[in-house]
C-alpha positions in Angstrom: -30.8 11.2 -15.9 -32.0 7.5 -16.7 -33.1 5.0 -14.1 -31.9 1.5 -14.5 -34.1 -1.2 -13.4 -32.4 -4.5 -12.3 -34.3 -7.7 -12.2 -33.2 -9.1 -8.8 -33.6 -13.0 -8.2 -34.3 -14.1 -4.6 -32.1 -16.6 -3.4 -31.4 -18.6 0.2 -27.9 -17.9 1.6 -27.2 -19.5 4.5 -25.1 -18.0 7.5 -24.2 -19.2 11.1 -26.2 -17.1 13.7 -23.1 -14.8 14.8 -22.6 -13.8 11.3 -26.3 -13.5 10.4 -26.2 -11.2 13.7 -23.6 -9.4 12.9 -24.7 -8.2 9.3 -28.0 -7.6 10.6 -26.7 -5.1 13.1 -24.2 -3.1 10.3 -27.3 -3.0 7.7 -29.4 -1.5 10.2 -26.8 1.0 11.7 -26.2 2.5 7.6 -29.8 2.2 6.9 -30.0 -0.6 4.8 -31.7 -4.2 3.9 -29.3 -7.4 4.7 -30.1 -8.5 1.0 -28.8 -5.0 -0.2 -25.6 -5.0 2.4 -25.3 -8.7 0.6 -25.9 -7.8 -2.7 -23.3 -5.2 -2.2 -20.7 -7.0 -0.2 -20.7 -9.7 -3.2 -20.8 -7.3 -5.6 -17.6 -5.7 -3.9 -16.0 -8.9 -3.7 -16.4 -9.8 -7.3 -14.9 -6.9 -8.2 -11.4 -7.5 -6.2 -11.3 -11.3 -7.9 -11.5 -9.8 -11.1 -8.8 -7.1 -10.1 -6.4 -10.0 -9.0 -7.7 -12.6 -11.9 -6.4 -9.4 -14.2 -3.2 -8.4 -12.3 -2.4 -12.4 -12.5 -2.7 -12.5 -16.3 -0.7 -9.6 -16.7 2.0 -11.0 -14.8 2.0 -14.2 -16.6 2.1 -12.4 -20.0 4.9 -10.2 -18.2 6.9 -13.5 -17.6 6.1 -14.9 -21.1 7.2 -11.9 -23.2 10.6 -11.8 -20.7 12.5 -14.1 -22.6 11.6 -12.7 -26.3 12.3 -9.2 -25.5 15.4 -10.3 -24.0 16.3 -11.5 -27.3 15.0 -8.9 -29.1 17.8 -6.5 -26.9 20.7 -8.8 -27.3 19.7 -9.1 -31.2 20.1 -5.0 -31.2 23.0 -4.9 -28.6 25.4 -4.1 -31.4 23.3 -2.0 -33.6 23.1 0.2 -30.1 26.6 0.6 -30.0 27.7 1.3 -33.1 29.5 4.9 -33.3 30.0 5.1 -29.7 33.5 4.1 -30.4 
């Protein structure tokens, strides 16, 4: 098994003092750092944008290709029904 090693940047994040409280509390109750409940939370978060960013695009490209298969079927409507006479 290979070990990764990340470079991790320091940066200031600010949070109001019931927040900062409150993620100090849940870090320390699973046995982790704020920066890595942070780190994680973001990470988790970035991860559900991209899901939606992806399921957005999709949908558009659903919408666009509507119309052309549309007109694909209806150029093929009779060529499905011939011999079912």
């Amino acid at each position: 098994m290979t070990t990764r090693t990340t470079r991790l940047d320091r940066i200031n994040v600010q949070l109001d003092a019931p927040l900062r409280a409150e993620v100090s509390r849940f870090a320390e109750r699973i046995g982790e750092s704020v920066s890595t409940f942070l780190r994680q939370g973001a990470a988790e978060r970035l991860e559900r944008l991209k899901r939606q960013d992806l399921e957005r695009r999709l949908q558009e490209a659903y919408v666009a290709m509507a119309a052309e298969n549309l007109a694909t079927a209806q150029d093929y409507a009779s060529a499905d029904l011939e011999g079912w006479e």
